[in-house]
VOGU-3710 file (C-alpha; in Angstrom, 3 decimals, decimal comma):
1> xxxxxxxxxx> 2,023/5,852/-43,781  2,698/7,442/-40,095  3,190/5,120/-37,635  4,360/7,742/-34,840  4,696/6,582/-31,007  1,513/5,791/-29,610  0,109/8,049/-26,697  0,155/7,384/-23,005  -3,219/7,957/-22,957  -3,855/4,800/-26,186
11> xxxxxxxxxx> -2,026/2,650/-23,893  -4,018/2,933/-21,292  -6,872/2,090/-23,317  -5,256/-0,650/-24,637  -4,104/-2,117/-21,322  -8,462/-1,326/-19,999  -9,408/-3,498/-23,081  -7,225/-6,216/-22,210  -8,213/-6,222/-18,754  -11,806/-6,099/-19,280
21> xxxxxxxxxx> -11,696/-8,582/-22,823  -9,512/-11,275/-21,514  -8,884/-10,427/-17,789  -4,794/-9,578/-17,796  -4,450/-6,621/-15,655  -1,551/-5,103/-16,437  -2,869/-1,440/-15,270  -0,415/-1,399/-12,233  2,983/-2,023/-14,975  5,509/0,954/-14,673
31> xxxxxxxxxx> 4,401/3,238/-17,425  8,034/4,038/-18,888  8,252/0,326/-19,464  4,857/-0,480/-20,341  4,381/2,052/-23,039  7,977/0,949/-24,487  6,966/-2,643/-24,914  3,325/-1,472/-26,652  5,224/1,060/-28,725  7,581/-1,819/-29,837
41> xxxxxxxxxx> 5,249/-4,103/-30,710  3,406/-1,447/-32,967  6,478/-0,402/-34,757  7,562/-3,957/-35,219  4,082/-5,306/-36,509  3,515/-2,089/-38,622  0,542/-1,007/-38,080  -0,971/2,209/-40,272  -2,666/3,957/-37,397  -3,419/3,117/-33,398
51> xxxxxxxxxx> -7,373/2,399/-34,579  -6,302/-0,698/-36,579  -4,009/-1,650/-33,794  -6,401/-1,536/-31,175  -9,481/-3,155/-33,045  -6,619/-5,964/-33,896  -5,993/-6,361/-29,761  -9,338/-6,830/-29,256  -10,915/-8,884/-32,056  -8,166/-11,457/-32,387
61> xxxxxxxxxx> -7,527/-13,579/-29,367  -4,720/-14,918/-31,149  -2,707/-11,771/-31,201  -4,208/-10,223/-27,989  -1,689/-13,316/-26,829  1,033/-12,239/-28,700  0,384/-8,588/-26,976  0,423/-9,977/-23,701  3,682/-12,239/-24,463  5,413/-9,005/-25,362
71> xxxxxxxxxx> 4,591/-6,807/-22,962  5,295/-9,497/-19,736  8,294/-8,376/-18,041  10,767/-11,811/-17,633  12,482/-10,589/-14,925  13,828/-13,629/-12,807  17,149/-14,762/-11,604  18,828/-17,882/-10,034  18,106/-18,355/-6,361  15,859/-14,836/-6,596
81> xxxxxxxxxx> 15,113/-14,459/-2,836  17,826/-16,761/-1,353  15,364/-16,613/2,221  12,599/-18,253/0,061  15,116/-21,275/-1,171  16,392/-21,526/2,101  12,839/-22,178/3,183  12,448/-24,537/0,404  15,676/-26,271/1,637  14,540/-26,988/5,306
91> xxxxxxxxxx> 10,793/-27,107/4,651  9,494/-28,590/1,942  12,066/-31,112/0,462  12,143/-33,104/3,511  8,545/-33,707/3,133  9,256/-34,368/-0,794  11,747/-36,579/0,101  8,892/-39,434/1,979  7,416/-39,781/-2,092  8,534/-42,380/-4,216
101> xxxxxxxxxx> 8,383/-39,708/-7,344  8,249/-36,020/-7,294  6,388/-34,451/-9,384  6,446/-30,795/-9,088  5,056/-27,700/-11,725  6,831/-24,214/-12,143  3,997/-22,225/-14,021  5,208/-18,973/-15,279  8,802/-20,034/-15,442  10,279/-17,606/-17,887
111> xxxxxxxxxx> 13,708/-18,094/-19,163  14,537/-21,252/-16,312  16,227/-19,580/-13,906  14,450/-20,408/-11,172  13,255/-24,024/-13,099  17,279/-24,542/-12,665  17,720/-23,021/-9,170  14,984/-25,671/-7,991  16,846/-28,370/-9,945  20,098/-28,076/-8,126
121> xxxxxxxxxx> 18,085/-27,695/-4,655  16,824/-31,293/-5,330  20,242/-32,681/-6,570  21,751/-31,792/-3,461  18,849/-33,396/-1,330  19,528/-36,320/-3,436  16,029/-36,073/-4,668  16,255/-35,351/-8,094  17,279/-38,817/-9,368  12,852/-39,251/-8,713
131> xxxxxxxxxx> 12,080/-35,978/-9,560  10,695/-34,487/-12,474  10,103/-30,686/-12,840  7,367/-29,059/-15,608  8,362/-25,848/-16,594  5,308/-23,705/-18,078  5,455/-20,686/-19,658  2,682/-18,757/-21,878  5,942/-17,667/-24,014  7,360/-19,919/-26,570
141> xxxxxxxxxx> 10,488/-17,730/-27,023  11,440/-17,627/-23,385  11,035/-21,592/-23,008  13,314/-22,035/-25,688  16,316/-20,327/-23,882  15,271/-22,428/-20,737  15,229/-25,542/-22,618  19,199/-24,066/-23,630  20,265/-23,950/-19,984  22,775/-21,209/-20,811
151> xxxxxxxxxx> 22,424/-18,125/-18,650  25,075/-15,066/-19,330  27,901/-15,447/-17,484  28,164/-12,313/-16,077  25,435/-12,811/-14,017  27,347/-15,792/-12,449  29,034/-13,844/-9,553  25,492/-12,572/-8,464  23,798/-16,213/-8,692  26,260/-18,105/-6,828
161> xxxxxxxxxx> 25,430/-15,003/-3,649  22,427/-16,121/-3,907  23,005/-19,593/-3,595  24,679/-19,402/-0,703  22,915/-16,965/1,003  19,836/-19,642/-0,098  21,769/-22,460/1,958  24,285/-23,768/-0,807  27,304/-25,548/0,525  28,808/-26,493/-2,711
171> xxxxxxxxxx> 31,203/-24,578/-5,497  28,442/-22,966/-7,487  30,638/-23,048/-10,138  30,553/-26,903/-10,195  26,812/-26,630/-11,929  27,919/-25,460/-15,166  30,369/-24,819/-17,810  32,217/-21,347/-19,328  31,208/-21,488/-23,077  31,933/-17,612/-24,129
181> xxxxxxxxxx> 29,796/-15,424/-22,587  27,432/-18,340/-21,057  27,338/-20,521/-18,353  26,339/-24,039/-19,784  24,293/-25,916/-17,116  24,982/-29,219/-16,528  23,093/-31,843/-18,382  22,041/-33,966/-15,197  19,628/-31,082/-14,123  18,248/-30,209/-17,376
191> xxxxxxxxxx> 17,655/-33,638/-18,059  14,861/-33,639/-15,390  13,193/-30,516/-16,815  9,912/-30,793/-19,360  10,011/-27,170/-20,874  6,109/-27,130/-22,275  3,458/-24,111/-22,766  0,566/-23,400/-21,066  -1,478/-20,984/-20,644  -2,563/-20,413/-17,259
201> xxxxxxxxxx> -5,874/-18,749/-18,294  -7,225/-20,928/-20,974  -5,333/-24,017/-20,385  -6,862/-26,910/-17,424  -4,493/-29,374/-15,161  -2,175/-31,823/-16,798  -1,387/-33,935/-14,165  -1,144/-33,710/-9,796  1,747/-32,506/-8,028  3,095/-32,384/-4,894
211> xxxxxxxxxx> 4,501/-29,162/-5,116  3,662/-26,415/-7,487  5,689/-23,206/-7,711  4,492/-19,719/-9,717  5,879/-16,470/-8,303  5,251/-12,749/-9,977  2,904/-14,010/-12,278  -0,893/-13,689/-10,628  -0,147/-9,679/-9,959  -1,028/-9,196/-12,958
221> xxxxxxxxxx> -3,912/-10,915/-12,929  -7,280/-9,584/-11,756  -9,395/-10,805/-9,205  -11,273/-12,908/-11,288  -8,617/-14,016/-13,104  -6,626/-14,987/-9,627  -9,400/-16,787/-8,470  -9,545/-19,133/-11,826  -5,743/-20,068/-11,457  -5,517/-20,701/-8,093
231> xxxxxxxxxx> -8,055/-23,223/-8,621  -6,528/-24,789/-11,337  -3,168/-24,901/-8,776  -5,403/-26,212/-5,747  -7,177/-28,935/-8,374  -3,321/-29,933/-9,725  -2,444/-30,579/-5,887  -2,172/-33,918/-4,487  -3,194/-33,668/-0,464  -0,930/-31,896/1,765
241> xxxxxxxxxx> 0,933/-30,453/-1,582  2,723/-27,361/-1,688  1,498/-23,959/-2,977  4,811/-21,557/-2,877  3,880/-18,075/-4,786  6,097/-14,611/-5,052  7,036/-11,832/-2,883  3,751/-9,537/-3,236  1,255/-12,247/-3,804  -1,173/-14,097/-1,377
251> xxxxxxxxxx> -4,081/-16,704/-0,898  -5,638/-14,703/1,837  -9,269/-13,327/0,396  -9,262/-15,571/-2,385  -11,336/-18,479/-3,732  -9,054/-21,309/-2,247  -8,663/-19,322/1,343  -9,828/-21,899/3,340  -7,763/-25,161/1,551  -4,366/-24,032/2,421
261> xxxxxxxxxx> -2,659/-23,213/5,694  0,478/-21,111/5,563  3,847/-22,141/6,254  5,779/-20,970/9,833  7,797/-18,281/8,520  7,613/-15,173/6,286  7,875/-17,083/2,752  4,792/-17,122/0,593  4,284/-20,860/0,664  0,924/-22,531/2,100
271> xxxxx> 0,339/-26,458/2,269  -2,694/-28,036/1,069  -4,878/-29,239/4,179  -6,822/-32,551/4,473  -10,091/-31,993/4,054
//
């Protein structure tokens, strides 16, 4: 039974039938990484030949999902652009802070990093008493570790930079505990955290928010794809909510263009207008 490394070449046929079968467009990924993750997932699920594998990818939605859950690159860390926290900070929460509850969604949240950053950005506006933060992910395994609040410790001296380059004035250090290689967060934060799957794709609303956060995730979406989501965000919005996306990502040209209105500075976050 050979099961030798699949081709460049097969991956990009693979990524083309995902794309055009269930509209994740993963065709811009770096191809050293890409064709890793496929090759892994082919090894690991043993399959006899690259024919099987592929008619497997496209005839069952059910592991086309499992595909896409292993080749999505979880990269994320606490505080990840401290400029767009800091914008958070002075911007948004002092709106958030006129509500009598908060409810706000991170979609896409991998392992919680960011969930956690946002957590401790409310705590210090003494918001997060009436707060409540939904943490989405189309990953089970990656919600787990969020759930876990334990981030590797190394990574500590590197997170608390960001946090005060994001506006922090506390001890960083204050927000968790040493436990071996990990840094426990505290319970208080995680406490206010619903860890919970959805699918951004298949999936509808589940409730209406005031803010809604999901950065690095529609790039690798198509245009079609974009378009559905960004609905679903502007539909889960309450009036005058907040939109706040990633680095490389934009509403301009899309299907919800004309219901948001940017934010006065360079961060990628719009605010729902009245209509």
């Amino acid at each position: 039974m050979s099961r030798n490394l699949i081709s460049e070449q097969e991956v990009s046929l693979l990524l083309n039938d995902i794309l055009e079968r269930y509209g994740y467009d993963f065709t811009e990924y770096a191809p050293a990484s890409i064709n890793r993750r496929v090759n892994h997932l082919y090894q690991v699920d043993r399959f006899p030949s690259f024919a099987e594998y592929r008619y497997r990818i496209i005839s069952d939605p059910a592991y086309a999902l499992r595909f896409v859950e292993e080749i999505t690159v979880n990269v994320t860390e606490m505080f990840r652009d401290p400029s767009f926290y800091q914008a958070l900070r002075t911007q948004v929460l002092p709106v958030l802070a006129t509500y009598p509850f908060i409810r706000v969604w991170h979609a896409g949240c991998s392992t919680g990093e960011e969930v956690y950053s946002f957590a401790i950005l409310l705590k210090e506006a003494k918001l997060l008493h009436k707060a409540v933060i939904y943490a989405t992910d189309i990953n089970a395994g990656v919600l787990e570790k969020g759930r876990k609040g334990m981030f590797r410790l190394s990574q500590m001296q590197q997170y608390s930079r960001n946090y005060m380059e994001s506006g922090g004035r506390e001890d960083f250090s204050s927000y968790y505990t040493a436990n071996y290689e990990y840094a426990k967060f505290r319970e208080d934060l995680g406490e206010k955290i619903i860890f919970s799957p959805h699918n951004l794709v298949t999936d509808g609303s589940f409730n209406e928010f005031q803010l809604i956060i999901c950065r690095n995730v529609l790039i690798y979406f198509s245009k079609k794809l974009q378009d559905r989501v960004l609905t679903l965000f502007s539909d889960s919005l309450e009036q005058l909510g907040f939109l706040a996306l990633g680095s490389k990502e934009t509403l301009n040209f899309t299907s919800v263009t004309g219901k948001f209105k940017q934010l006065e500075n360079r961060e990628k976050i719009w605010r729902k207008v009245q209509l």
